[in-house]
C-alpha positions in Angstrom: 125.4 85.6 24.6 122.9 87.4 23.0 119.1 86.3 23.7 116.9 88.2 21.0 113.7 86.7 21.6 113.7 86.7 25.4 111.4 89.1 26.5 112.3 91.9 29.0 113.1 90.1 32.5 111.4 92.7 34.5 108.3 91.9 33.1 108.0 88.3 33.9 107.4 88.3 38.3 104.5 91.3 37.6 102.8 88.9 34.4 103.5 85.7 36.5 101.5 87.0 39.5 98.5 88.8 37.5 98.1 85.5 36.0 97.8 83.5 39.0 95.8 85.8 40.7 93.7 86.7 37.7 94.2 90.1 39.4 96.4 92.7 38.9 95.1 94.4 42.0 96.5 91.7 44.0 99.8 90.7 42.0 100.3 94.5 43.3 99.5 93.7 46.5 101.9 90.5 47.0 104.6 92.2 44.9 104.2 95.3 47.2 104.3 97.8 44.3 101.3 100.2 42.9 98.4 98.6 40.8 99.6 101.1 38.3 103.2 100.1 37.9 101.6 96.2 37.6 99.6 97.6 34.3 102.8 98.8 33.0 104.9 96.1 32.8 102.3 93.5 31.8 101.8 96.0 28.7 105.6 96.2 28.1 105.3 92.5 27.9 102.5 92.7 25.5 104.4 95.0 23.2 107.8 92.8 23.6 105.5 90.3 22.5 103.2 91.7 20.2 100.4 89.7 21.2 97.4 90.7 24.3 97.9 88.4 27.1 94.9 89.0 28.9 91.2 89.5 27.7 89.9 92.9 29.6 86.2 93.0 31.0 84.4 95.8 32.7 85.2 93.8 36.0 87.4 90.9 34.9 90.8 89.8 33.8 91.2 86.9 31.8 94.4 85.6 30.7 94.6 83.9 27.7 96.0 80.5 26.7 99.3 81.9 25.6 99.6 83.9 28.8 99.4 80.8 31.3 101.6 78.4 28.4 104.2 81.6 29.0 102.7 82.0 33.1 103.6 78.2 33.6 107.3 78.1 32.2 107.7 81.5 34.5 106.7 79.9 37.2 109.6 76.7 36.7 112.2 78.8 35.7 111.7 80.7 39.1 111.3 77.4 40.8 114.8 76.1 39.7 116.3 80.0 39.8 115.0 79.9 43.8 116.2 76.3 44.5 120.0 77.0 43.2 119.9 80.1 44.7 118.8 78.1 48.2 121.7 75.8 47.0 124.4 78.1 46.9 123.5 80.0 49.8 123.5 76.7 52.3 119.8 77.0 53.0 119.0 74.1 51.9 120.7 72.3 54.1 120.2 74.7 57.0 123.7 76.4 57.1 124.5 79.4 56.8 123.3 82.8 58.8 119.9 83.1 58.9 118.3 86.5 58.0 115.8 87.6 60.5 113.8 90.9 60.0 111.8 92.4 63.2 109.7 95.0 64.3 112.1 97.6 65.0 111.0 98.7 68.5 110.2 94.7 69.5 114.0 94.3 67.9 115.7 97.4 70.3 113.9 96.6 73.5 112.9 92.7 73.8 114.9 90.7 71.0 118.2 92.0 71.6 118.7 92.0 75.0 118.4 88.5 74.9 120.2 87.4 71.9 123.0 86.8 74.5 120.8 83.7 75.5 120.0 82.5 72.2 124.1 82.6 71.5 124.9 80.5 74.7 122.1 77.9 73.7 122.8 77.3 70.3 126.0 78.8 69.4 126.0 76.7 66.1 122.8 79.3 64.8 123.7 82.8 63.7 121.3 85.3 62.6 121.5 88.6 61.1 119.0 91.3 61.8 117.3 93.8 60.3 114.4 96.1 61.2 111.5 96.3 59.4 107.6 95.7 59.7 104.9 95.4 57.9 104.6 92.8 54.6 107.4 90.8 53.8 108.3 90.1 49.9 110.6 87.0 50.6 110.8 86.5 46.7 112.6 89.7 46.5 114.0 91.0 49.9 117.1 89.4 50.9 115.0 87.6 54.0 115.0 84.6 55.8 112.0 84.6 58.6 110.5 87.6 60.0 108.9 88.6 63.0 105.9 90.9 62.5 102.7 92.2 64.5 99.4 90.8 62.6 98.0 94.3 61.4 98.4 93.0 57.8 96.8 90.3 55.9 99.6 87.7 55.2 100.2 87.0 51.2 99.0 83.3 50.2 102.0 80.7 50.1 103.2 82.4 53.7 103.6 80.7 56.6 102.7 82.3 59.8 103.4 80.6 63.6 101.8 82.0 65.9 104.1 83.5 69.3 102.4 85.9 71.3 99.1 88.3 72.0 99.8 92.1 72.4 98.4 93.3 75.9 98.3 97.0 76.2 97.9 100.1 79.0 99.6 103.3 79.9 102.9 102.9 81.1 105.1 105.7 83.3 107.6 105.9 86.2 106.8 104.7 89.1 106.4 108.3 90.8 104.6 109.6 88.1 101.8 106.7 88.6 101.5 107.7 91.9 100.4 111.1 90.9 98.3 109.9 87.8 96.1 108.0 90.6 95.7 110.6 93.1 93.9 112.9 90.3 96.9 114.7 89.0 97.1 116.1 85.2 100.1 114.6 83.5 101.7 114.8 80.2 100.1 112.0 77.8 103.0 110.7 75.4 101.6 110.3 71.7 103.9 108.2 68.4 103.1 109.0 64.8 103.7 105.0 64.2 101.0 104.4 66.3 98.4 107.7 66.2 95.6 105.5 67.5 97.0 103.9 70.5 95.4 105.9 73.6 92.0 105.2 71.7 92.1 101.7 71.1 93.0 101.7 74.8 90.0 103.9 76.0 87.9 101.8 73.6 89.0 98.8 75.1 88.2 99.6 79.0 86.0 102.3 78.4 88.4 103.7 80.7 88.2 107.5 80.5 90.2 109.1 83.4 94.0 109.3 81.8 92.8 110.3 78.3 89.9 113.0 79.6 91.6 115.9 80.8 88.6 117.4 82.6 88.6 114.4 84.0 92.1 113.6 85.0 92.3 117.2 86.9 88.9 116.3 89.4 91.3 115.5 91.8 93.6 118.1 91.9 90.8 120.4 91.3 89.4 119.2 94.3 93.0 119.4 96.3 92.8 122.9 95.0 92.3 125.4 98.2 89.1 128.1 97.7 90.9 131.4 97.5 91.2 133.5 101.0 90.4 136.7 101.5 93.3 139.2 102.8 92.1 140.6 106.0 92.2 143.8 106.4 94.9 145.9 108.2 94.1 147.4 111.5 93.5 150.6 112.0 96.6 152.8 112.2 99.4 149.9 111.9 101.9 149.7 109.3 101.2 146.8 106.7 102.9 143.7 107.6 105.8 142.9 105.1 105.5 139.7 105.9 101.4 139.3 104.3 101.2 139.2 101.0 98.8 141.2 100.5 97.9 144.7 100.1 95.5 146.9 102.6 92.0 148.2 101.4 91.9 151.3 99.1 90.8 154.4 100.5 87.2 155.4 100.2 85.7 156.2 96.9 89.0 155.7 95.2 88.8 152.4 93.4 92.1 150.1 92.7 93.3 150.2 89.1 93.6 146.7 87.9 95.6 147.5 85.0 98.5 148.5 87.9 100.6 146.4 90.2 102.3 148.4 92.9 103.4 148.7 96.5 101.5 151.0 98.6 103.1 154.1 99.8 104.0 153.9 103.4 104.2 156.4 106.2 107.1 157.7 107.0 109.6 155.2 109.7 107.4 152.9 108.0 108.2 149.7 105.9 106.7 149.2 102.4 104.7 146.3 101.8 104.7 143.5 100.2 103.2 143.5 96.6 100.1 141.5 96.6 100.0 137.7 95.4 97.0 136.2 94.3 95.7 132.6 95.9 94.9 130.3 93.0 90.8 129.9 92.3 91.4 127.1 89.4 92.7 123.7 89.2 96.2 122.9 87.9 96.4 122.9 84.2 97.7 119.7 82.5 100.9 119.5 81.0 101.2 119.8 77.1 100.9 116.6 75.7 103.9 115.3 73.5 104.0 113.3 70.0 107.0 111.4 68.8 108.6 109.9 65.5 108.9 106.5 66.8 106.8 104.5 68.8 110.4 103.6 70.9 111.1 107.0 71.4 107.9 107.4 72.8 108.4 104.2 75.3 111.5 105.7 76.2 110.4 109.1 77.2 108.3 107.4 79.0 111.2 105.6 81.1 112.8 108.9 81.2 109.9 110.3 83.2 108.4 112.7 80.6 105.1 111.5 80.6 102.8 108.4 80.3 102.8 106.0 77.1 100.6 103.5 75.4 102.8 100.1 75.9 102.4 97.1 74.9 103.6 94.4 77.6 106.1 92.6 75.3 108.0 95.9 75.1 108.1 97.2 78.8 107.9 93.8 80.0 111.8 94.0 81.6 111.2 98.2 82.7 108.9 96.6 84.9 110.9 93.6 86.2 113.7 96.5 86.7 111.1 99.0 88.1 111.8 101.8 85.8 108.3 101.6 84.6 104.8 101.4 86.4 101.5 99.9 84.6 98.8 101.7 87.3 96.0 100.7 85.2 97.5 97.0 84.3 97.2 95.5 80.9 94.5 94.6 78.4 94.6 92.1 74.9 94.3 94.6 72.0 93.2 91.3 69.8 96.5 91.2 67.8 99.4 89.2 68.2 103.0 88.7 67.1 103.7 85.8 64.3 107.0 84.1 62.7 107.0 84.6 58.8 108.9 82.5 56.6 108.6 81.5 53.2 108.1 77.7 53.7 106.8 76.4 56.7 109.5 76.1 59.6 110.3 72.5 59.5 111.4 72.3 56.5 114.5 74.3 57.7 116.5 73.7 60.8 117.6 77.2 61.3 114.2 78.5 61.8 113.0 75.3 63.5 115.7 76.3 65.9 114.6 79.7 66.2 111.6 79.3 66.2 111.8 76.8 69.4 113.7 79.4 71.3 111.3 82.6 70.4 108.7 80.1 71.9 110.2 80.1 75.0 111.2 83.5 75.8 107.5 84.0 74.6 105.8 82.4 77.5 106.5 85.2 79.8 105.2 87.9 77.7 101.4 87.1 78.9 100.7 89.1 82.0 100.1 88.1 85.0 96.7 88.1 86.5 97.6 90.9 88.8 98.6 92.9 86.1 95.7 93.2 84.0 93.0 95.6 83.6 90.2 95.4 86.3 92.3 93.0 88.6 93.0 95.4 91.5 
């Protein structure tokens, strides 16, 4: 069936959202595509149409009467377009998998490893996963909830539950902890996902030592031994093989620094050792390392490479397991992790379910007192 005067489909979400915003910066913004591509399609409406749906200011956008008649029957042909399509699918009477999109690393290292939990407690709920972050476009991605950090502003008509605060510090083996305290330069472990996570940490306790380097190697600079002079030989004796280092030069003959050689001996006599100079500086720190990922950073971290920006959420069970350390605890970065879902959560038992259970393996991931910044 043909359907001349129906106007291009594409066009109708984009037109939709620009009118109800009165904005076609943030139809953009909730339809997570370019203020640019908005503009298009409302003109390739326009044209379809051959009429202007909107009356253009300097600083305003007005749509006109046509545009929210047309806006309005958009609007409840998605409404009944979104309820069969909730009808076929079984979400409308909270059946079916439910589609769960998470943070990846929070997915890897703290929601898997206890789906085996979640399975044993309500066997009758399954949920597929995906990784993602950032805004979610449940209009358009194939998505039931999702768990996200709250570094974005959540769209209008989103429902957001609250599950837990993100506490951060720099996280390492146990050994390597020991060494950070006593003064030692160590390898700092940086994630392009996160650039900025050592200085929201510093910011945050104005705690210098780990990401100073002149700082960090006081200690070992202090360890460091003043250099010794090498005594020298006695009169008429062989040089010692067993010093390292090299007799006096003869008088008015000074030693060539561009040269490193053995003295000449005297005959039924051993050649010394070649000299070995005593260290005069402190140890110099490792080369810091960046990574992709912010869980390949976390895991170098477990692997002894260096030291990491964690959050607690994430490392929480490499410290119940003691792979990891926190030597300088934890400390609230003011965000938090949220449950986003199109509707509010009662109104489907799937992620009323959920949601009850994310609650609960939540309420360990504050830490405790003893663990936090300034508690020791």
């Amino acid at each position: 069936m043909t359907r001349p005067d129906l106007p291009p489909l594409n066009t109708l979400l984009p037109f939709e959202a620009t009118v109800r915003h009165a904005s076609m910066t943030r139809a953009a913004q909730e339809l997570h595509v370019t203020h640019g591509a908005v503009s298009r399609q409302v003109q390739n409406l326009e044209k379809a149409l051959g009429t202007p749906l909107f009356e253009r200011g300097a600083r305003s956008l007005r749509p006109t009467p046509q545009a929210r008649r047309l806006a309005a029957a958009v609007r409840d042909a998605l409404d009944l377009i979104e309820s069969a399509a909730r009808e076929v699918s079984g979400r409308d009477r909270g059946t079916g998998p439910l589609a769960l999109s998470c943070e990846p690393t929070l997915l890897m290292r703290w929601l898997i490893p206890r789906l085996p939990d979640l399975a044993a407690r309500h066997p009758g709920l399954t949920v597929h996963l995906s990784a993602g972050g950032g805004p979610v476009a449940f209009a358009r991605d194939t998505v039931d909830v999702a768990l996200r950090r709250d570094d974005f502003p959540v769209p209008g008509g989103v429902s957001r539950v609250p599950l837990f605060e993100e506490w951060i510090g720099p996280v390492c083996r146990p050994g390597l902890a020991t060494r950070l305290l006593d003064g030692e330069p160590v390898p700092l472990l940086h994630t392009s996902t996160r650039p900025t996570a050592w200085d929201d940490w510093r910011r945050l306790t104005g705690h210098a030592r780990v990401t100073d380097r002149a700082t960090t190697s006081e200690g070992a600079a202090a360890r460091a031994s003043t250099p010794s002079q090498a005594p020298n030989p006695v009169p008429n004796q062989a040089p010692n093989p067993a010093r390292n280092h090299a007799p006096n030069p003869a008088p008015d003959q000074a030693p060539n620094p561009a040269r490193t050689h053995t003295p000449l001996a005297a005959p039924d006599q051993t050649p010394a050792a070649a000299p070995v100079a005593a260290p005069n500086h402190a140890p110099v720190a490792p080369p810091d390392q960046t990574f992709e990922h912010f869980y390949l950073a976390l895991q170098a971290a477990v692997a002894g490479v260096g030291v990491a920006v964690g959050p607690y959420a994430l490392v929480h069970d490499d410290l119940v397991r003691g792979q990891l350390a926190a030597p300088y605890g934890f400390v609230a970065d003011g965000t938090g992790y949220g449950l986003l879902s199109p509707r509010p959560p009662e109104h489907d038992g799937r992620t009323a379910t959920l949601l009850g259970w994310l609650r609960e393996q939540a309420a360990s991931l504050t830490p405790p007192a003893g663990e936090r910044f300034g508690s020791a």
